[in-house]
TIVO-2410 file (N, C-alpha, C; in nm, 3 decimals):
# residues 101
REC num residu      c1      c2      c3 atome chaine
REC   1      X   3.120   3.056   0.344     N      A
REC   1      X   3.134   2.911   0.353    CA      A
REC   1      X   3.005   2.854   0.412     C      A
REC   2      X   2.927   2.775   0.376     N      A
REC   2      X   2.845   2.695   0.355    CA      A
REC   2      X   2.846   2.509   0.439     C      A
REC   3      X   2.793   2.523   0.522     N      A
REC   3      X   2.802   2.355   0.592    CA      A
REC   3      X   2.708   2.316   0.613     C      A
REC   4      X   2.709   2.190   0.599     N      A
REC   4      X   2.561   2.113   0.627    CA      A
REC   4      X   2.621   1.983   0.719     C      A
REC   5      X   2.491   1.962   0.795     N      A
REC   5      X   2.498   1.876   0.892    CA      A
REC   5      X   2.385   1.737   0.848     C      A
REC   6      X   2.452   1.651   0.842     N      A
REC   6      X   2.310   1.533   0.810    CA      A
REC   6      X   2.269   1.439   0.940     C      A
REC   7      X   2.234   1.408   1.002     N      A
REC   7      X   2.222   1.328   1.141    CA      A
REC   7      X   2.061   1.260   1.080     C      A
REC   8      X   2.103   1.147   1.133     N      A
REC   8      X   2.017   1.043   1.005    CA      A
REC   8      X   2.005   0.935   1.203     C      A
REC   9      X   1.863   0.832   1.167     N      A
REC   9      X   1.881   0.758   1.315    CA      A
REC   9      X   1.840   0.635   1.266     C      A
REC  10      X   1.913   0.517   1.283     N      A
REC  10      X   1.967   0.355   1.213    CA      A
REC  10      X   1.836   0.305   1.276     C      A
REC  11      X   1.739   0.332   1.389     N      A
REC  11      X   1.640   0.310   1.455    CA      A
REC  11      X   1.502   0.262   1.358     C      A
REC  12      X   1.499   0.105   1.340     N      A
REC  12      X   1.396   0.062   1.231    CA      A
REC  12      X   1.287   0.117   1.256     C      A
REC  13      X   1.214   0.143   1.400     N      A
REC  13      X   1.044   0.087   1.428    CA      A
REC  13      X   1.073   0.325   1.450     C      A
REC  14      X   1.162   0.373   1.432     N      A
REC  14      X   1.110   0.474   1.396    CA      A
REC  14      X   1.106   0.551   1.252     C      A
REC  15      X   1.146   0.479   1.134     N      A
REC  15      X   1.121   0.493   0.998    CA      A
REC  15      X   1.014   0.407   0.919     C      A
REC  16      X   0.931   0.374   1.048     N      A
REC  16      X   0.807   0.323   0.997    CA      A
REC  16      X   0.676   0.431   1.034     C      A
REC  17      X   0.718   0.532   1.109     N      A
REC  17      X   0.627   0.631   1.150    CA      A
REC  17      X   0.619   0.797   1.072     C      A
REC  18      X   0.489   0.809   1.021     N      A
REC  18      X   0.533   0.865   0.899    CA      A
REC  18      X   0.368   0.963   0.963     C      A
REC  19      X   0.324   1.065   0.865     N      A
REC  19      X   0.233   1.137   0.894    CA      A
REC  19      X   0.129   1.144   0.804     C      A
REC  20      X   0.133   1.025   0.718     N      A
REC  20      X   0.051   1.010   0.608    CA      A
REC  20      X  -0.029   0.832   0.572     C      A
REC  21      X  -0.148   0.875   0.598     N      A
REC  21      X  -0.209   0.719   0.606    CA      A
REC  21      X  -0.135   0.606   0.562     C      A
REC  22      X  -0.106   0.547   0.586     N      A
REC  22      X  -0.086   0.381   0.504    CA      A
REC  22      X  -0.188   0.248   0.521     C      A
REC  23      X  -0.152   0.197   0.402     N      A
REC  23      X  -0.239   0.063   0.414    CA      A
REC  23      X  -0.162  -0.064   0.419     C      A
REC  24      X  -0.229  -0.113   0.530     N      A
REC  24      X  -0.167  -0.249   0.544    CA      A
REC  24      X  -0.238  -0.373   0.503     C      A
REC  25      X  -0.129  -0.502   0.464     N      A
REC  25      X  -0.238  -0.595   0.455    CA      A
REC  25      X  -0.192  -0.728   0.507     C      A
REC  26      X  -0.306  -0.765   0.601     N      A
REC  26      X  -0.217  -0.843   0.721    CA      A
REC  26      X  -0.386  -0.918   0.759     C      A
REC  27      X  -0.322  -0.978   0.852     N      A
REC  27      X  -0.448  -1.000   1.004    CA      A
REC  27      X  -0.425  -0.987   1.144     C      A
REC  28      X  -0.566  -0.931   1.158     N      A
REC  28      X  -0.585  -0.881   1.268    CA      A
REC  28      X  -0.618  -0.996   1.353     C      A
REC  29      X  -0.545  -0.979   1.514     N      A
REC  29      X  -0.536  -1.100   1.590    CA      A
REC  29      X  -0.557  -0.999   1.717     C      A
REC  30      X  -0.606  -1.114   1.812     N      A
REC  30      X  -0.715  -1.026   1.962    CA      A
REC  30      X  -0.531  -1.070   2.032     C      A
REC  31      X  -0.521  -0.947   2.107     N      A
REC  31      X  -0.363  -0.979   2.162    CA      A
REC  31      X  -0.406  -1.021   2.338     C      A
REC  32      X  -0.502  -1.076   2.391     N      A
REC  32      X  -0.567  -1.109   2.527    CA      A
REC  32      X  -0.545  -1.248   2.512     C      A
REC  33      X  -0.540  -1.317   2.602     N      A
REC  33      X  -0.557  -1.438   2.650    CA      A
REC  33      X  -0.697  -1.496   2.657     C      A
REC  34      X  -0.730  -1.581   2.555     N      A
REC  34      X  -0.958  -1.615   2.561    CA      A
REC  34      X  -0.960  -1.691   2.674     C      A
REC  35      X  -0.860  -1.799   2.717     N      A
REC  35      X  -0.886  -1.910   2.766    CA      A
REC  35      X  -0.794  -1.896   2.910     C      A
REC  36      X  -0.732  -1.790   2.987     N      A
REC  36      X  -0.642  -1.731   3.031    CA      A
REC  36      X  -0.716  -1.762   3.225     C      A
REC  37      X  -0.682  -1.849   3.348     N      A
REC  37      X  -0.742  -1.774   3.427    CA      A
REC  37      X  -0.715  -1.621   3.514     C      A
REC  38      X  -0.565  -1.602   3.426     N      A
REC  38      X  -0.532  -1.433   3.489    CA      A
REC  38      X  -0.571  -1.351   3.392     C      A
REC  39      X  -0.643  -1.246   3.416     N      A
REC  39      X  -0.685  -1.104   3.340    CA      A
REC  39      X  -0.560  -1.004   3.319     C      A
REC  40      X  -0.519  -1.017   3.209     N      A
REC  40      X  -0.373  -0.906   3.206    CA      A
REC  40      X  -0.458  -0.835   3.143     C      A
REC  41      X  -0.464  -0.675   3.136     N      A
REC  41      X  -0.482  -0.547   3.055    CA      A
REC  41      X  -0.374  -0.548   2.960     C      A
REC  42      X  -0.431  -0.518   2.845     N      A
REC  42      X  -0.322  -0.497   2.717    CA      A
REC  42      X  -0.332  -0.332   2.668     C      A
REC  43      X  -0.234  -0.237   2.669     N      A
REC  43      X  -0.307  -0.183   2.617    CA      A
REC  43      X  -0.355  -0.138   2.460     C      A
REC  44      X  -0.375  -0.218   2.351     N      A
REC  44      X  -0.483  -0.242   2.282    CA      A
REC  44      X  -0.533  -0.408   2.284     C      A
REC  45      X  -0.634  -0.383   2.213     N      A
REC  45      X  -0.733  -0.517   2.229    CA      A
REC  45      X  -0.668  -0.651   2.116     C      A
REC  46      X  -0.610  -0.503   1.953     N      A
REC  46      X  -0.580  -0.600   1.886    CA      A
REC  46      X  -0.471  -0.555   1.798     C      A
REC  47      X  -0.402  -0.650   1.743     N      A
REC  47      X  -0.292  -0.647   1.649    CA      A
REC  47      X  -0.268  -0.637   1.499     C      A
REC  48      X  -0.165  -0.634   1.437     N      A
REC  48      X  -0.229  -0.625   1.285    CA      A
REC  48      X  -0.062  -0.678   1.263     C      A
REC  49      X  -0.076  -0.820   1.214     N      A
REC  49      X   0.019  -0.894   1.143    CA      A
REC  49      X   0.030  -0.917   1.010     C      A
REC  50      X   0.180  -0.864   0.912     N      A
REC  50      X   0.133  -0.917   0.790    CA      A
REC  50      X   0.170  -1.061   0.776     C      A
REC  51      X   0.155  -1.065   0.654     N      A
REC  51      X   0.090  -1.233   0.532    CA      A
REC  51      X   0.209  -1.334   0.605     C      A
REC  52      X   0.305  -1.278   0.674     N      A
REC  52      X   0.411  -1.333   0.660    CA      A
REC  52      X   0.409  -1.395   0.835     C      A
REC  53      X   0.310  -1.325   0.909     N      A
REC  53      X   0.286  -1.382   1.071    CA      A
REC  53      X   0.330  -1.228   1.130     C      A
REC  54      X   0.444  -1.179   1.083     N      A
REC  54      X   0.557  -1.017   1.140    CA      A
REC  54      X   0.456  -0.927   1.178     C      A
REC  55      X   0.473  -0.891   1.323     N      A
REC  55      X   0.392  -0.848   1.418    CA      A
REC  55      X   0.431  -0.655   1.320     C      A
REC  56      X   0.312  -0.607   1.259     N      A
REC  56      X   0.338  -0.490   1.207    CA      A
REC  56      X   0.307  -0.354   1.339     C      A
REC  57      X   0.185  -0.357   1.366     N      A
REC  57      X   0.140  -0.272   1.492    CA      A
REC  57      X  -0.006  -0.322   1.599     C      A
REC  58      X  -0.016  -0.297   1.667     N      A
REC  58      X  -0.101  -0.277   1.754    CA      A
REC  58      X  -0.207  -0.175   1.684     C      A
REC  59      X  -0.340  -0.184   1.637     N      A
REC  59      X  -0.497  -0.174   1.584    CA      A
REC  59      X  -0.550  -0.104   1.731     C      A
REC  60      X  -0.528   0.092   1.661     N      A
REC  60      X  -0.641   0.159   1.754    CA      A
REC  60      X  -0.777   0.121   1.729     C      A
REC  61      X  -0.867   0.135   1.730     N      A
REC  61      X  -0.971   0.049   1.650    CA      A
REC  61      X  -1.064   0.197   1.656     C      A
REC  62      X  -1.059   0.272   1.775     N      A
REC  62      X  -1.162   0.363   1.865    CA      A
REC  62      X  -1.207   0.456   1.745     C      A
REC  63      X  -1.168   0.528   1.611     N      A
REC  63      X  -1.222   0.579   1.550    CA      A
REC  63      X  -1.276   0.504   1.408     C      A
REC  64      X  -1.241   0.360   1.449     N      A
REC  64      X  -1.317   0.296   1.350    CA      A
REC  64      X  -1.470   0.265   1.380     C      A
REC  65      X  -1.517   0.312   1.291     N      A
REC  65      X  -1.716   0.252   1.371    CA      A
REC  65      X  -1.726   0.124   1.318     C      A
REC  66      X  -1.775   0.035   1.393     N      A
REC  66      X  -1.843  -0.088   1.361    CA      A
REC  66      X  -1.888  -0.184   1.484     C      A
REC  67      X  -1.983  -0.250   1.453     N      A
REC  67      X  -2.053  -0.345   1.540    CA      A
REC  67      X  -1.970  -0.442   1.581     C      A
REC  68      X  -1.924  -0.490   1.522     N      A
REC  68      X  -1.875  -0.655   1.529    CA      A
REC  68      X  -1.759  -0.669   1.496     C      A
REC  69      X  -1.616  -0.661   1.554     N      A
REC  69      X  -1.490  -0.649   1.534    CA      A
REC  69      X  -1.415  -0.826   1.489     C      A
REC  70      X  -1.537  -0.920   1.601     N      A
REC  70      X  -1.480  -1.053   1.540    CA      A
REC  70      X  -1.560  -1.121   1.418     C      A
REC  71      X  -1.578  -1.018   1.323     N      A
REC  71      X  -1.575  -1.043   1.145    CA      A
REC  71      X  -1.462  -1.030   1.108     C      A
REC  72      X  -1.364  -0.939   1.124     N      A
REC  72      X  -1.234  -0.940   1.092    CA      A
REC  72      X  -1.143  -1.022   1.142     C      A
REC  73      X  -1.126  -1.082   1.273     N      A
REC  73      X  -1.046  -1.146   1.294    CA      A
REC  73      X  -1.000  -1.269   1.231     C      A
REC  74      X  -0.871  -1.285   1.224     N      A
REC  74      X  -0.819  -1.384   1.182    CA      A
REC  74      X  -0.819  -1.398   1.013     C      A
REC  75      X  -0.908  -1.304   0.991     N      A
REC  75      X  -0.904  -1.316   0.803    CA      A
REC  75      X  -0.808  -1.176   0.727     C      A
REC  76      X  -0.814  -1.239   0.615     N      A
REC  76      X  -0.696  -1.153   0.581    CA      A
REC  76      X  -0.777  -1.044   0.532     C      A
REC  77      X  -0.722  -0.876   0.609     N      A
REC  77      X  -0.775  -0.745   0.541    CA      A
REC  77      X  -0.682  -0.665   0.508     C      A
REC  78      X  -0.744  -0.552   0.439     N      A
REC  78      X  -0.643  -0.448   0.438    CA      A
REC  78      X  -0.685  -0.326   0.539     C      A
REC  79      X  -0.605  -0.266   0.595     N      A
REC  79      X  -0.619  -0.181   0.708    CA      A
REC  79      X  -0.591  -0.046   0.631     C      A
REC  80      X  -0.637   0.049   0.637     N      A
REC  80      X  -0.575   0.180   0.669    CA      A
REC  80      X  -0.584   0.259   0.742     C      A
REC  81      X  -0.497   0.350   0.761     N      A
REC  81      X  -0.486   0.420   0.884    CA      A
REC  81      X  -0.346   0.501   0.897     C      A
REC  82      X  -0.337   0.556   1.032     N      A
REC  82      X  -0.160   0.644   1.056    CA      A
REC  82      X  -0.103   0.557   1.184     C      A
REC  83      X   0.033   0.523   1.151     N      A
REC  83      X   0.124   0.458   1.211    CA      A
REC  83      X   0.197   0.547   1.323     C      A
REC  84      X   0.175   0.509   1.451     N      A
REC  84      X   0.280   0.605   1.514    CA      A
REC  84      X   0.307   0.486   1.649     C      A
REC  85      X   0.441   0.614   1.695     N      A
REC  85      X   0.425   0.530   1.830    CA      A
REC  85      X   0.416   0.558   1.951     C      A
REC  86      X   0.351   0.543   2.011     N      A
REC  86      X   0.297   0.546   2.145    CA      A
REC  86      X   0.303   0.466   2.265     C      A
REC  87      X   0.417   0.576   2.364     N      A
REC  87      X   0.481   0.441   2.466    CA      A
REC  87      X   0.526   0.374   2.421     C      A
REC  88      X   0.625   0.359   2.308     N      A
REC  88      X   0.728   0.263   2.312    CA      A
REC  88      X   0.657   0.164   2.184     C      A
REC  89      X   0.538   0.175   2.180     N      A
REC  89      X   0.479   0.075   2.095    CA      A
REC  89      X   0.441   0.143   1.957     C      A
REC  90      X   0.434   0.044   1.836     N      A
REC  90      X   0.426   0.109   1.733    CA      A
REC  90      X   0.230   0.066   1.735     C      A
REC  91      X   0.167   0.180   1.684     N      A
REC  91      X   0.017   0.197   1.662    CA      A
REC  91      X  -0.033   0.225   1.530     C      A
REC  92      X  -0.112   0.145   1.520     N      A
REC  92      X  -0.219   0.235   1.378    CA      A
REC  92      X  -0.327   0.242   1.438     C      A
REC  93      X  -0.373   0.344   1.373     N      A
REC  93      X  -0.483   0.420   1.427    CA      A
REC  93      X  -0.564   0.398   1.290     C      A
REC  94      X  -0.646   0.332   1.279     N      A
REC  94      X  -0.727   0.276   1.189    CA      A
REC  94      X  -0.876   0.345   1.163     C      A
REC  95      X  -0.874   0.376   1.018     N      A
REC  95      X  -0.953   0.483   0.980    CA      A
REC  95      X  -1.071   0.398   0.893     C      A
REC  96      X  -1.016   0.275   0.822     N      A
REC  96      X  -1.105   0.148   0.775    CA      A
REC  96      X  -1.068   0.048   0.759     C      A
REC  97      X  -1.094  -0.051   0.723     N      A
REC  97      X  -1.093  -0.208   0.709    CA      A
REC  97      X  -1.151  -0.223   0.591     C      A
REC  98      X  -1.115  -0.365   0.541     N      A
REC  98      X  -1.188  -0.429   0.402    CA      A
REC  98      X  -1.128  -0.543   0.430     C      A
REC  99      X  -1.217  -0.645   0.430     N      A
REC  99      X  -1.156  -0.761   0.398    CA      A
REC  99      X  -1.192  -0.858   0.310     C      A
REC 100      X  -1.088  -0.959   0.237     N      A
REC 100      X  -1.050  -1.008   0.155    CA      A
REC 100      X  -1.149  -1.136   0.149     C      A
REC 101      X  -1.211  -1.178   0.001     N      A
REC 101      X  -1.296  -1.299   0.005    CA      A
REC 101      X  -1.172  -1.380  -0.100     C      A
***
């Protein structure tokens, strides 16, 4: 006799974490306060929202190389990268950028 067990978890923000790049296409927004006089630490710098405003993840940025991070902001790109989560928070870990003219 033969049994199988299925245990499945209804948990949304963990069937978004997967082990295989994805691309997103959203904008990237600085999650700090510019104009703020209290200094809160975030811990990342920036966010990655899609088309729709829906907060997708928090933008590791650290193995992305580039000079100038506020070229991307606020315009619409596509991200890729691996989604996970870390502390509670969902992350991409961003491998490139392109953005949209």
């Amino acid at each position: 006799m033969v049994s199988s067990f299925f245990a499945g978890c209804a948990s949304d923000d963990i069937a978004d974490v997967s082990d295989t790049p994805r691309v997103v296409v959203g904008v990237l927004k600085y999650t700090g306060a510019t104009y703020s006089p209290i200094h809160v630490d975030r811990p990342y710098k920036y966010a990655l929202y899609d088309i729709n405003g829906n907060f997708v993840a928090y933008a590791d940025t650290t193995k992305f190389i580039t000079n100038r991070m506020d070229v991307y902001m606020d315009k619409l790109i596509e991200a890729r990268g691996m989604i996970m989560k870390r502390d509670g928070d969902m992350v991409m870990r961003i491998d490139s950028m392109r953005m949209y003219k």
